[in-house]
C-alpha positions in Angstrom: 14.6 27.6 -121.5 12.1 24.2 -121.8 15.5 22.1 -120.9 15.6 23.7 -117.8 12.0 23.9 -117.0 11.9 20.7 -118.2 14.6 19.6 -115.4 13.2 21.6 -112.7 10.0 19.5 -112.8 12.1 16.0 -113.0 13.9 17.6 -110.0 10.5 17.9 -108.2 12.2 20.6 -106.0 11.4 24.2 -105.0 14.8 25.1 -104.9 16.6 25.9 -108.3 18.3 23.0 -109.1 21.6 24.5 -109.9 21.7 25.2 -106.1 20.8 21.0 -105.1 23.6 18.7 -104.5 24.2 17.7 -108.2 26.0 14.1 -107.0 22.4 13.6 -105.0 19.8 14.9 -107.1 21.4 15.0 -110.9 20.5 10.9 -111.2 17.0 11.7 -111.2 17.1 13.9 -113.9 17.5 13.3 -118.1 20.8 13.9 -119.7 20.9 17.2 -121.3 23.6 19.6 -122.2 22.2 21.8 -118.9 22.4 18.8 -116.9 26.2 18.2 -117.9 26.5 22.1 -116.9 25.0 21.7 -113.7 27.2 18.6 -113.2 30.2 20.2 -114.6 30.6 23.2 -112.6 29.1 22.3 -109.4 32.2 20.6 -108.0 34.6 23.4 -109.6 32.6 25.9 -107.3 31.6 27.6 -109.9 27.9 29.2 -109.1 25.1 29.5 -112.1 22.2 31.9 -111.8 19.6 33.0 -113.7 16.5 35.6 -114.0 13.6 34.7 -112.2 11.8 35.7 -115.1 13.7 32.9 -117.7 13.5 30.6 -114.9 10.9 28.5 -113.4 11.0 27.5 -109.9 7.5 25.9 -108.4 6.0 27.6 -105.7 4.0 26.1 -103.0 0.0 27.0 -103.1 -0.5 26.0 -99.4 0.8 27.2 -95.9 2.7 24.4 -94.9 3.0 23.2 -98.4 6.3 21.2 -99.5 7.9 19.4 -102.7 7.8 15.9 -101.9 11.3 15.2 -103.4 12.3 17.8 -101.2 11.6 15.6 -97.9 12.4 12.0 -99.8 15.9 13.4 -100.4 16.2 13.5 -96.3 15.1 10.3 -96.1 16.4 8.2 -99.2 19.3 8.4 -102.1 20.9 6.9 -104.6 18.9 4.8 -107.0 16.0 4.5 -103.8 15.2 8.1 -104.3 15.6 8.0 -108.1 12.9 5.3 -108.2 10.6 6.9 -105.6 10.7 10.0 -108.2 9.8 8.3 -111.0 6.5 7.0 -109.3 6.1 11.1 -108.4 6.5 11.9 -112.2 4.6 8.7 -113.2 1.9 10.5 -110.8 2.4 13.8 -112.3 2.8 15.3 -108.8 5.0 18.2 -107.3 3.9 19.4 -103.9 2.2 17.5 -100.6 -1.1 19.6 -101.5 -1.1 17.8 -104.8 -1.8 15.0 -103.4 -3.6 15.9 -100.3 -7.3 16.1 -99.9 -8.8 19.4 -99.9 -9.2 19.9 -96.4 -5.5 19.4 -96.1 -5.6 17.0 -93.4 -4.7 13.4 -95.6 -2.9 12.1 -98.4 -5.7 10.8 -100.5 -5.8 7.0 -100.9 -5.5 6.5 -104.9 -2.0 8.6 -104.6 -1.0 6.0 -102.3 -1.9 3.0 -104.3 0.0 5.0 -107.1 -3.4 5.8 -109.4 -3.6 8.7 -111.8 -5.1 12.0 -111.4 -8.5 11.0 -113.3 -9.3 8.9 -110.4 -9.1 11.6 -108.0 -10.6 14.3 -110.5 -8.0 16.4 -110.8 -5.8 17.1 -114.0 -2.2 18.3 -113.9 -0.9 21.8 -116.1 2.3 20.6 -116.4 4.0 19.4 -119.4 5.4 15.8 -118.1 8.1 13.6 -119.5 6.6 10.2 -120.4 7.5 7.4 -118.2 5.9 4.6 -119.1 5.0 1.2 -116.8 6.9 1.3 -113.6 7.8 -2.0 -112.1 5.5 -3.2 -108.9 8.4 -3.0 -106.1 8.8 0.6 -107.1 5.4 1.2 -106.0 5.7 -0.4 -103.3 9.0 2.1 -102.1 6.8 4.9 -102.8 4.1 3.7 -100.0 7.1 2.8 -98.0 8.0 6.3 -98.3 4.9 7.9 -97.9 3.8 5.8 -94.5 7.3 7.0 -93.2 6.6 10.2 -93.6 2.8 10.9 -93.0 1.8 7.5 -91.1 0.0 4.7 -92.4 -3.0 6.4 -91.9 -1.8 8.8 -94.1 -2.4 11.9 -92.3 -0.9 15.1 -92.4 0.4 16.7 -89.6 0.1 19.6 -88.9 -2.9 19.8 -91.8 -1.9 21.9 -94.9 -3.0 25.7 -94.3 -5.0 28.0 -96.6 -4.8 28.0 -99.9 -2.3 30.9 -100.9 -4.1 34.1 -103.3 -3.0 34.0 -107.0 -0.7 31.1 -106.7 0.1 29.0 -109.9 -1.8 25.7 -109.3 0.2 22.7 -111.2 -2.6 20.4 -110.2 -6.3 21.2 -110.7 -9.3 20.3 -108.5 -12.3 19.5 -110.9 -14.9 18.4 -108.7 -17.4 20.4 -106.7 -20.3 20.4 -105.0 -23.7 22.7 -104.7 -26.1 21.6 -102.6 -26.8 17.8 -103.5 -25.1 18.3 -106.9 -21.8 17.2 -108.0 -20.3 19.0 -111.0 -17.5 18.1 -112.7 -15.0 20.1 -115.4 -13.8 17.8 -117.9 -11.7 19.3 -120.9 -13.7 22.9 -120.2 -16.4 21.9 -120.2 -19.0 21.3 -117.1 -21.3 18.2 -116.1 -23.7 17.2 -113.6 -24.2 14.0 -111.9 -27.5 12.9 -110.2 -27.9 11.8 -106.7 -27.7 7.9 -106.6 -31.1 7.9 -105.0 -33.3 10.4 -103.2 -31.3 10.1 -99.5 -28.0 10.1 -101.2 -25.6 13.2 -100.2 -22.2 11.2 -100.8 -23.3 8.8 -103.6 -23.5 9.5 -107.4 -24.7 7.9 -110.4 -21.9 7.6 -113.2 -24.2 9.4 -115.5 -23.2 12.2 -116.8 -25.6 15.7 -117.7 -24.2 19.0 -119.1 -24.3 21.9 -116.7 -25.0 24.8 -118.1 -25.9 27.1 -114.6 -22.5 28.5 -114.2 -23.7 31.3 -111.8 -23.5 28.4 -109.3 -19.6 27.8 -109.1 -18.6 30.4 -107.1 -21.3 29.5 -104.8 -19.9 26.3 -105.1 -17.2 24.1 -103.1 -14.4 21.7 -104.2 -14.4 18.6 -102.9 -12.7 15.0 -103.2 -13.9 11.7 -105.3 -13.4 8.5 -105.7 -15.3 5.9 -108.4 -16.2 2.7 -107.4 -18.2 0.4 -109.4 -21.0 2.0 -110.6 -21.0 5.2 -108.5 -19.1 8.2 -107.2 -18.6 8.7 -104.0 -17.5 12.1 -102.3 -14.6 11.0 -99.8 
């Protein structure tokens, strides 16, 4: 069933996308022989379903959480909305709360300027489809899109809710903070990174230290980032 997982995730929908509009949302996906299916029988009424257990739908990990592509289909079509879905795949994105700050109240700025997850230190668990370059105009429809819908301050309103127990997180926070210490998970394992200077409570040097006093993360809490020039920042 990786076609259809695989088709799910280009759909960036949490509906099954045998039950979307297949002349609305079927251009955003790749040709496959399931896509033909779905295209096929759709229009002859003829209704496909399948075990929840073969067949992955993504769930929102938020109250208030929502597929993007779910509220750019309201608001585009046609080859507007396939373009503003292939900066969302470029992005490696899903949901708002993937690209929301952790207190759920903005869409954090390198999302905007269509930067990866690195930036933001977070990682995705998804398996994407390459993309490749995407032309400057199409990033430029995406932060059309995105000021339409949350402002061009970029706030979320209402503010994304709690974070829901046991639910499957597609995109990963790495970054927290204990105390005046910023740790960060890269590729399992854990580093530190000093203080820029004694005062500093926002500001990091880009120098990294393993961190090996794991009893800390739970005690820990995860927080935003953003590099510039020779420092982190928390934001």
């Amino acid at each position: 069933m990786a076609s259809m997982s695989t088709t799910q995730i280009e759909c960036g929908s949490a509906i099954p996308f045998f039950s979307l509009d297949a002349s609305l949302w079927s251009p955003l996906v790749t040709k496959t022989w399931i896509s033909h299916i779905w295209e096929e029988c759709q229009p002859l009424g003829i209704e496909l379903k399948f075990h929840t257990e073969c067949y992955w739908v993504p769930k929102p990990v938020r109250e208030r959480d929502v597929c993007i592509m779910d509220v750019a289909a309201t608001m585009y079509k046609g080859e507007q909305l396939r373009r503003i879905n292939m900066c969302r795949i470029a992005l490696k994105v899903t949901f708002l709360s993937d690209i929301a700050s952790v207190d759920g109240k903005r869409i954090l700025i390198a999302y905007y300027q269509g930067k990866p997850h690195s930036v933001s230190g977070r990682i995705s668990r998804l398996n994407w489809p390459p993309v490749g370059e995407l032309p400057r105009q199409w990033w430029l429809l995406w932060q059309e899109f995105l000021s339409a819908w949350c402002g061009t301050a970029l706030h979320i309103s209402p503010p994304l809710g709690r974070w829901f127990a046991e639910a499957e997180m597609l995109t990963k926070c790495c970054c927290f903070m204990y105390e005046r210490r910023l740790i960060v998970e890269h590729r399992g394992e854990f580093y530190e990174f000093p203080p820029f200077s004694e005062r500093s409570r926002t500001r990091f040097q880009r120098q990294a230290h393993p961190f090996t006093e794991m009893h800390l993360l739970p005690q820990s809490k995860v927080v935003d980032i953003s590099y510039r020039q020779d420092s982190i920042y928390i934001v």
